[in-house]
Backbone as a printed PyTorch tensor [residue, N CA C, xyz], in Angstrom:
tensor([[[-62.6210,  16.0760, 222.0890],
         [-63.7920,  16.7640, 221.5800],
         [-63.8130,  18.2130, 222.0500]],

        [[-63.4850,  18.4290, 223.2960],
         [-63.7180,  19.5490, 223.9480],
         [-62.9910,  20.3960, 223.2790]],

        [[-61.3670,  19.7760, 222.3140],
         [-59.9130,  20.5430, 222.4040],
         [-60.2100,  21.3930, 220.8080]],

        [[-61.5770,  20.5810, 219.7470],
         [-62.0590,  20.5040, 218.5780],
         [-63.0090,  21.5500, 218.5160]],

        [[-63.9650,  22.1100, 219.4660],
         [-65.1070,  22.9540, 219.8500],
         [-64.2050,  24.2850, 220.6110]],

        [[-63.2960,  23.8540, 220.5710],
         [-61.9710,  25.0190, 221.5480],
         [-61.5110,  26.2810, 220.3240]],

        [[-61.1040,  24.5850, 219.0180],
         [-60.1760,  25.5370, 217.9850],
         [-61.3290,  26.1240, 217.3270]],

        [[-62.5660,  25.5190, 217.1140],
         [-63.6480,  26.1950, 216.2010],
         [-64.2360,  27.1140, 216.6490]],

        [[-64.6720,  27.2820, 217.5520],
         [-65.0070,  28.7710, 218.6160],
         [-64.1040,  29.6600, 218.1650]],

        [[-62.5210,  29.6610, 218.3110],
         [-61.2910,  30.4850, 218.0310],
         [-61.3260,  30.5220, 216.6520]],

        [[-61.4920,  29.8110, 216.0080],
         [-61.7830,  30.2500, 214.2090],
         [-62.5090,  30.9430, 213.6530]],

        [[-63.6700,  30.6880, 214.1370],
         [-64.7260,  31.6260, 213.9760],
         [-64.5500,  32.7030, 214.4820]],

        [[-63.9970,  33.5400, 215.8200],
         [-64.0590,  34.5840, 216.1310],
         [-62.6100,  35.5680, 216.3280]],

        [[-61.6980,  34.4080, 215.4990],
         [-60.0170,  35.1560, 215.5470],
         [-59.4360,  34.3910, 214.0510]],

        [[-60.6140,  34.5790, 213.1500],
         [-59.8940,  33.8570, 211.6740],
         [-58.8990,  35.0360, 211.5270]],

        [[-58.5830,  36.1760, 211.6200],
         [-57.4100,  36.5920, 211.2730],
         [-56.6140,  36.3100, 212.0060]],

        [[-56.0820,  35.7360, 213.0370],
         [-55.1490,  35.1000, 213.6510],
         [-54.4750,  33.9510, 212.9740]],

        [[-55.1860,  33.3300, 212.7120],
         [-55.2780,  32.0200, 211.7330],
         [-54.2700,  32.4660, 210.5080]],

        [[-55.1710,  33.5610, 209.6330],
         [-54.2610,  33.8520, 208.2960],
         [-52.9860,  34.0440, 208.7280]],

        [[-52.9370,  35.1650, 209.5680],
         [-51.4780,  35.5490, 210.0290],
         [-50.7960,  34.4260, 210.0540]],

        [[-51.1960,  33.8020, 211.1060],
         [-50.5890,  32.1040, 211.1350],
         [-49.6300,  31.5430, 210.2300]],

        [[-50.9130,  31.6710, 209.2780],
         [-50.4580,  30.7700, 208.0470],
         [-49.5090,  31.0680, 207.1300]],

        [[-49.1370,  32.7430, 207.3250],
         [-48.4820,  33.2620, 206.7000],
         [-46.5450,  33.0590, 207.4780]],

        [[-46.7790,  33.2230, 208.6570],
         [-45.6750,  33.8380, 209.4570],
         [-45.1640,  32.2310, 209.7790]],

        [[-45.4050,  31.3740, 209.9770],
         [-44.9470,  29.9430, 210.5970],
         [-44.4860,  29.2330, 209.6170]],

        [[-44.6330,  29.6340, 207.9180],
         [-43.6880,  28.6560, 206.5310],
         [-42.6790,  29.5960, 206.4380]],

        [[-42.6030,  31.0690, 206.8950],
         [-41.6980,  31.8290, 206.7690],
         [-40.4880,  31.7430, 207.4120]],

        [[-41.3570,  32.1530, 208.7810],
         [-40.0860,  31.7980, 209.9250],
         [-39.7920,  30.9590, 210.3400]],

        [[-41.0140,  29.7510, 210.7460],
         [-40.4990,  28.2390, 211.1120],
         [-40.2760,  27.3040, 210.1270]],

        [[-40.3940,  27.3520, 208.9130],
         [-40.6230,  26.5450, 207.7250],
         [-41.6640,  25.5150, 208.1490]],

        [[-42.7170,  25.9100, 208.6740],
         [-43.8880,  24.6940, 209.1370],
         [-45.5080,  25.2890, 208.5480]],

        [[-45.9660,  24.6740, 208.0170],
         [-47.4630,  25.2320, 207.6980],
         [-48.4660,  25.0310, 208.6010]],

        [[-49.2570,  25.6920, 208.7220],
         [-50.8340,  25.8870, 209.9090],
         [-51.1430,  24.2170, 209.3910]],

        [[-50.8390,  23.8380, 208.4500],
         [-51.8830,  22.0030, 208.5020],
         [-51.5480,  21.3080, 209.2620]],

        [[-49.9860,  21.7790, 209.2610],
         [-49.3120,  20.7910, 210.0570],
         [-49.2160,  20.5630, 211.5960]],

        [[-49.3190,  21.5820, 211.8120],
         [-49.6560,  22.0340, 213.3350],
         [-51.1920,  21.6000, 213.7790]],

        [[-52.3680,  22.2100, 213.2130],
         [-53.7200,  21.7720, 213.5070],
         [-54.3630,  20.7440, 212.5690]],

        [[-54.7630,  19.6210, 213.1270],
         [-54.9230,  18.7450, 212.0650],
         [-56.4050,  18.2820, 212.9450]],

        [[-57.1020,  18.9530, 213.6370],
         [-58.5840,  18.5860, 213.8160],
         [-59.6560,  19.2150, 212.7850]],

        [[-59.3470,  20.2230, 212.0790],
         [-60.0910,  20.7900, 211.3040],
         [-60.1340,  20.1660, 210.2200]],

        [[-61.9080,  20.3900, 209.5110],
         [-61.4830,  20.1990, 208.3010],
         [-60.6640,  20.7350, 207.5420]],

        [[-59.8550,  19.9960, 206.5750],
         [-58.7380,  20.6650, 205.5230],
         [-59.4500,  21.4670, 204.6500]],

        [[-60.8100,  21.1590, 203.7670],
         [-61.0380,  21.5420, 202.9460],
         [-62.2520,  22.5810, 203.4250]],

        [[-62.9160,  22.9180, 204.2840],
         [-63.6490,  24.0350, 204.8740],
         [-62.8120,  25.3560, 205.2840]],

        [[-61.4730,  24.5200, 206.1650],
         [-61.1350,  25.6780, 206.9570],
         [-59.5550,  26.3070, 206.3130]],

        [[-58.9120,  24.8370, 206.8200],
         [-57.1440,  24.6490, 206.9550],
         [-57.2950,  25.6130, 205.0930]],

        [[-57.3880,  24.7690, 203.9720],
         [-56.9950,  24.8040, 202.9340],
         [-57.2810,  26.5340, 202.5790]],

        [[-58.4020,  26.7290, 202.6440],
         [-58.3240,  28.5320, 202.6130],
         [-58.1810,  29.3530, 203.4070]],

        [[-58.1250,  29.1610, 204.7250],
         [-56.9680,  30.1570, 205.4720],
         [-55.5460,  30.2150, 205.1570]],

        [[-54.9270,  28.9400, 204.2320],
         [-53.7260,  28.9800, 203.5850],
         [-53.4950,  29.4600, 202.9590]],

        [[-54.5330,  29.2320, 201.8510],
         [-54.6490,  30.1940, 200.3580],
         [-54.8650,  31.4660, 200.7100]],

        [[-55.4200,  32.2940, 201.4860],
         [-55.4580,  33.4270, 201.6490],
         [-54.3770,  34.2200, 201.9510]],

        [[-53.2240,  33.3870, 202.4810],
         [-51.9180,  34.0740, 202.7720],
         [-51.2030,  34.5050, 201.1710]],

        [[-51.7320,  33.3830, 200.2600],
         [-51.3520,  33.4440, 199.1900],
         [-50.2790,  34.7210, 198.2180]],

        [[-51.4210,  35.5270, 198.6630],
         [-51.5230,  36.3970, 198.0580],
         [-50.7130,  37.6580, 197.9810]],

        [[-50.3320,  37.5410, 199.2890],
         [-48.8900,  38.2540, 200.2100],
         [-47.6540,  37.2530, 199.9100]],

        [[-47.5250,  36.3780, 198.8880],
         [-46.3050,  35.3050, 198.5410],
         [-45.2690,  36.1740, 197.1760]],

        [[-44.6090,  36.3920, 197.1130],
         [-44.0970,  36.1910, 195.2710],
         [-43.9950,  35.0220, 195.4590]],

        [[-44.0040,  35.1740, 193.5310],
         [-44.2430,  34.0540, 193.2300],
         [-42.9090,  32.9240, 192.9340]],

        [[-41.8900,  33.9520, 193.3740],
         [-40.4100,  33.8640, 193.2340],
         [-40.1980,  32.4100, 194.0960]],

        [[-40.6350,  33.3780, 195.7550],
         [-40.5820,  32.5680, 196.8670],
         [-41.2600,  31.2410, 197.2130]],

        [[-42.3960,  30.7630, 196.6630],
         [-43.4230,  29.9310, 196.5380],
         [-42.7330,  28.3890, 196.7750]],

        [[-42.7840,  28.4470, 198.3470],
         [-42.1660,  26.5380, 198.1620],
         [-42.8000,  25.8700, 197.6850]],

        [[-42.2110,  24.7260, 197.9020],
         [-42.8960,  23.3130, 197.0710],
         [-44.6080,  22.8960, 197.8610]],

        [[-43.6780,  22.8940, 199.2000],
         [-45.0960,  22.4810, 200.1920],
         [-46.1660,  23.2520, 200.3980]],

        [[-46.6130,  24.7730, 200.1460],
         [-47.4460,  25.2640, 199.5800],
         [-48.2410,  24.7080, 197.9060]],

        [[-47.1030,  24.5640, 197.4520],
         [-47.9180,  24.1980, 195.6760],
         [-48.4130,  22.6860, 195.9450]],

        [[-48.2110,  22.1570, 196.8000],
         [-48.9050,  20.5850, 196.9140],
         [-50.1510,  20.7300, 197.8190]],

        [[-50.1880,  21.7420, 198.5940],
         [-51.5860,  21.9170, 199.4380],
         [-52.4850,  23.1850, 198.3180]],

        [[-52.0020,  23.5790, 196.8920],
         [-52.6370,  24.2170, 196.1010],
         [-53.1880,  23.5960, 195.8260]],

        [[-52.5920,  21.9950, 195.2560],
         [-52.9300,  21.1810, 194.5070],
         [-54.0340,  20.4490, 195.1720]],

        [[-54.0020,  19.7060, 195.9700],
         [-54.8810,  19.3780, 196.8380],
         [-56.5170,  20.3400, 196.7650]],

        [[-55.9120,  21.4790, 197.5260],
         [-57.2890,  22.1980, 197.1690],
         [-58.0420,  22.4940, 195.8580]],

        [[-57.3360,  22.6650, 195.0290],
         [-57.9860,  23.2490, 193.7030],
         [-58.7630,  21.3340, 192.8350]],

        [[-58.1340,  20.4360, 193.6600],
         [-58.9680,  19.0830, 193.1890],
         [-60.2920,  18.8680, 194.4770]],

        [[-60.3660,  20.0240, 195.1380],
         [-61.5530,  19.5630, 196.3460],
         [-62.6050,  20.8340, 196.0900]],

        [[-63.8460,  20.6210, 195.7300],
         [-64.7230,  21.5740, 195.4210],
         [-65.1100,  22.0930, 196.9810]],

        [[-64.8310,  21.8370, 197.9530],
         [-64.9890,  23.1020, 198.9160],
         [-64.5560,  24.3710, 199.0310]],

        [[-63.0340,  24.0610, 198.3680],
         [-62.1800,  25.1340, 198.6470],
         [-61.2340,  25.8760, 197.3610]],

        [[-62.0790,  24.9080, 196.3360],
         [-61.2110,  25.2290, 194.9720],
         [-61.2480,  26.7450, 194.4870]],

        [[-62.9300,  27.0580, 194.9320],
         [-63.0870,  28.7520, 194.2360],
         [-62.2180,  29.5780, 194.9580]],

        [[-61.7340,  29.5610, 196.5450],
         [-60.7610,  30.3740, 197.1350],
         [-59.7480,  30.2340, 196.8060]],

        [[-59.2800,  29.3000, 196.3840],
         [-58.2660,  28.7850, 196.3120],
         [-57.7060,  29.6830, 194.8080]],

        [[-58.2970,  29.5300, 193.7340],
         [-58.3710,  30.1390, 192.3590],
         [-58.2110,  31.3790, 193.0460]],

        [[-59.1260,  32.3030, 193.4110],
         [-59.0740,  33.8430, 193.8910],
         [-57.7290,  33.8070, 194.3210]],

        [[-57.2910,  32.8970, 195.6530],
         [-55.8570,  34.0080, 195.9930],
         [-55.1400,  33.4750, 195.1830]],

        [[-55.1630,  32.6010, 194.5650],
         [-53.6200,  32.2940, 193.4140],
         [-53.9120,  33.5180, 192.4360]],

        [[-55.2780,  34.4110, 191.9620],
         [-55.1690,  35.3540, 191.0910],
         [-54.2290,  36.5850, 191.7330]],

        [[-54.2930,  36.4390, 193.1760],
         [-53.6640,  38.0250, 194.2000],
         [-52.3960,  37.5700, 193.9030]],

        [[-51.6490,  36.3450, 193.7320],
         [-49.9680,  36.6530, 193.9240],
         [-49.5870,  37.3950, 192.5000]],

        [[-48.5130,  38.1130, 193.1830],
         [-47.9130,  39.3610, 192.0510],
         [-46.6880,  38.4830, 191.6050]]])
């Protein structure tokens, strides 16, 4: 509980850490932020701090395991409207 009130404190006050995250760890480690933090909600937090990296993707590069956590989100009305926005940012 304590480790859950740890990461949400840090979300709230270092969400750009997070994006970065999400961006730099499918790149260089081939691993996504879900996979790593899995106390959060997916569809509040995880799913659009993902999508927000989006947008900094071509669309060239776009793995698979990104387009299945698209998919996911764009069927969950928490996170579907962000989700739509950064899929409009990739060039």
């Amino acid at each position: 509980m304590l480790l859950l009130i740890l990461i949400m404190k840090l979300f709230t006050q270092h969400q750009g850490f997070f994006e970065v995250f999400s961006i730099m760890l499918p790149e260089k480690f081939k691993i996504e932020l879900s996979n790593i933090i899995t106390n959060l909600d997916r569809y509040k937090f995880l799913l659009p701090i993902i999508s927000w990296g989006f947008q900094w993707c071509a669309i060239e590069g776009f793995p698979e395991k990104p387009q299945d956590l698209v998919f996911e989100g764009l069927s969950n009305s928490n996170c579907c409207a962000t989700i739509l926005n950064s899929l409009c940012g990739i060039y």
